[in-house]
N, C-alpha and C positions, 0 to 999 in steps of 0.2 A: 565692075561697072555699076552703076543706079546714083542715086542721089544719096548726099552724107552731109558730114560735117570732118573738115582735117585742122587740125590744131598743128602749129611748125612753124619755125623759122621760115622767113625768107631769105633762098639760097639763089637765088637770079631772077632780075628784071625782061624785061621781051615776053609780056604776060607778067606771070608770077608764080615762082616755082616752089610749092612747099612740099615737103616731105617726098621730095623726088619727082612730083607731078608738076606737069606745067599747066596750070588754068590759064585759060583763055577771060581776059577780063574786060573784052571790049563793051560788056554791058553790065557791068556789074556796078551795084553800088558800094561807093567806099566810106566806112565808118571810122574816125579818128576819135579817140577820147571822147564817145559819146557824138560827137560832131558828124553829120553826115555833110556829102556834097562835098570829099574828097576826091582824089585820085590817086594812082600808083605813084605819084612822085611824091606825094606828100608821104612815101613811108621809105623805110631804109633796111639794108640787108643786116640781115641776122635780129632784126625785130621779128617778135611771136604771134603771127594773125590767127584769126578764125576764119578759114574758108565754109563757106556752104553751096554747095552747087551741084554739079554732075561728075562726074569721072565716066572717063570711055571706058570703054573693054581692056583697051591695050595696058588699063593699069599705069600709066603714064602720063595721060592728058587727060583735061575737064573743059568744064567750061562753070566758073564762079557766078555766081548771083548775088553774094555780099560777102566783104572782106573786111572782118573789126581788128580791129588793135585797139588795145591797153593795158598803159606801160605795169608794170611790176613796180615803178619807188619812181617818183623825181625829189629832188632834192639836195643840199648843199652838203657836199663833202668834209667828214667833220674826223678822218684821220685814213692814212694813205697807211700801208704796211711795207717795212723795210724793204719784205719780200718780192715788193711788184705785182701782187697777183691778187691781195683785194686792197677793198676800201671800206669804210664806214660812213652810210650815210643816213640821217633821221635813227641813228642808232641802232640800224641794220645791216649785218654783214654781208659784204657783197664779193662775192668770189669769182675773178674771170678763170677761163682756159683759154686752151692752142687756139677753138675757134673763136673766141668771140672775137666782136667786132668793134672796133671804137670807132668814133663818126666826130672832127673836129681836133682829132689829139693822136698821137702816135702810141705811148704807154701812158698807164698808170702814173709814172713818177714825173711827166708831163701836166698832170693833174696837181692845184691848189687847194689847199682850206679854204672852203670860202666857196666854190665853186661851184655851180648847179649845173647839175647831171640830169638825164632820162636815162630808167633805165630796163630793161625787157631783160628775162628770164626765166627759168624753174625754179619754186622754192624745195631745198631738200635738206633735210635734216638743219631744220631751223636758221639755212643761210641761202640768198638768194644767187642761182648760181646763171651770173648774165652771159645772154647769148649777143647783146650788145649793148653799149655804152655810147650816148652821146653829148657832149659837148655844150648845155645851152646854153648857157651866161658866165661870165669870170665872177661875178658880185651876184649877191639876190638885192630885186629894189624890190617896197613893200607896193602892191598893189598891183604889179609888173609882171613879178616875179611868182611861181604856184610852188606850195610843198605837197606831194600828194603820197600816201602811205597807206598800205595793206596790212593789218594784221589781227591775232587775235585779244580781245577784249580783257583785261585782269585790272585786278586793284582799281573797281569802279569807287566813286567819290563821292554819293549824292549830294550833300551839303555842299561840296566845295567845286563839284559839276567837272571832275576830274577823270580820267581813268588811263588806263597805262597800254603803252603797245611795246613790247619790249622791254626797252630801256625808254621807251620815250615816254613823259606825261603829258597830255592831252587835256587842255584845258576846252570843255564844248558849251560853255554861257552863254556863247553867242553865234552859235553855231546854229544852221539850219538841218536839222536830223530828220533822215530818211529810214527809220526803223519802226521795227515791227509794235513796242511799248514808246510808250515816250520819255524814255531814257534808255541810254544805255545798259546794256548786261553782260558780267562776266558771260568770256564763252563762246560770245558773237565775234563773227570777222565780220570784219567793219573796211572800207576805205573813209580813210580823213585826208581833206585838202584844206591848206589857209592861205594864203594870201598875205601873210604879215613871217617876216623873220621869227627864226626861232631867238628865245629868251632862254639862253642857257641851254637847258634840257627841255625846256615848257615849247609845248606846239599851240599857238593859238587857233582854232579849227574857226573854217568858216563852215562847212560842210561834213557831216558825216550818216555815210550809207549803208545801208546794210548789206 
């Protein structure tokens, strides 16, 4: 019992069940990708929220006061594995299991090059491991369409206003930057989002946070 914070999937709607409790969320506010003035239908099962609220005694039940999500990687799928069981996307490894969840698609091998995903999970041992997968566009259109990516900061560029997330390069020229210097630095985890297709391996960033 008392007031907390539960980090979890959502595993059933009628409320909202995470980590085996069901909060009561008839007054809660709902946060989407920074967006409030949500609700529980604008989220999907096996997505990863933040509950903050109460929990009863019985260990079971609460009642929420705000419910965030945001996602772990959207972006277009840029190779599917033989195996069925991941993907690559913004040059991130993305690995399902038994549970995850896909939203718009049956498997994996349902999924196109080309194709823009959301997607929620834990990262562990350098590969994102989704608790769900869903479906948002067959094509990216520029302006339409969001790449949005999490990682850590390497092979920074000042001259050429470059720096590296994985495998991906990050072009931030014209990028609005929400960090601590005004530049980037090896080191920092960063989310970058653009708005324009990728060019090869190059991310054109409209945005990057600290």
């Amino acid at each position: 019992g008392g007031s907390g914070i539960s980090v979890g999937s959502i595993t059933a709607f009628g409320s909202i069940w995470v980590n085996g409790v069901r909060y009561d969320v008839s007054e809660a506010v709902f946060t989407r990708e920074g967006e409030s003035g949500k609700t529980q239908d604008d989220y999907r099962l096996g997505e990863i929220v933040t509950v903050s609220g109460a929990m009863n005694a019985d260990g079971i039940s609460g009642t929420a006061q705000t419910v965030e999500f945001d996602d772990s990687l959207e972006g277009v799928v840029s190779s599917i594995a033989e195996d069925g069981v991941s993907i690559q996307v913004l040059g991130q490894m993305v690995r399902t299991y038994s549970q995850t969840i896909f939203h718009g698609f049956s498997n994996l091998t349902d999924l196109a090059l080309g194709n823009v995903v959301e997607i929620s999970g834990h990262i562990a041992q350098g590969e994102i491991q989704a608790s769900s997968i869903t479906l948002k566009q067959t094509v990216f259109t520029d302006s339409l369409s969001e790449l949005e990516v999490k990682g850590t900061v390497n092979n920074v560029d000042l001259a050429a206003k470059t720096f590296m997330l994985n495998t991906l390069v990050v072009d931030y020229s014209l990028a609005e930057l929400d960090l601590p210097a005004s530049e980037p630095v090896n080191g920092q985890y960063v989310e970058v989002k653009s708005i324009q297709a990728l060019q090869g391996n190059l991310m054109i960033a409209s945005e990057v946070e600290f």
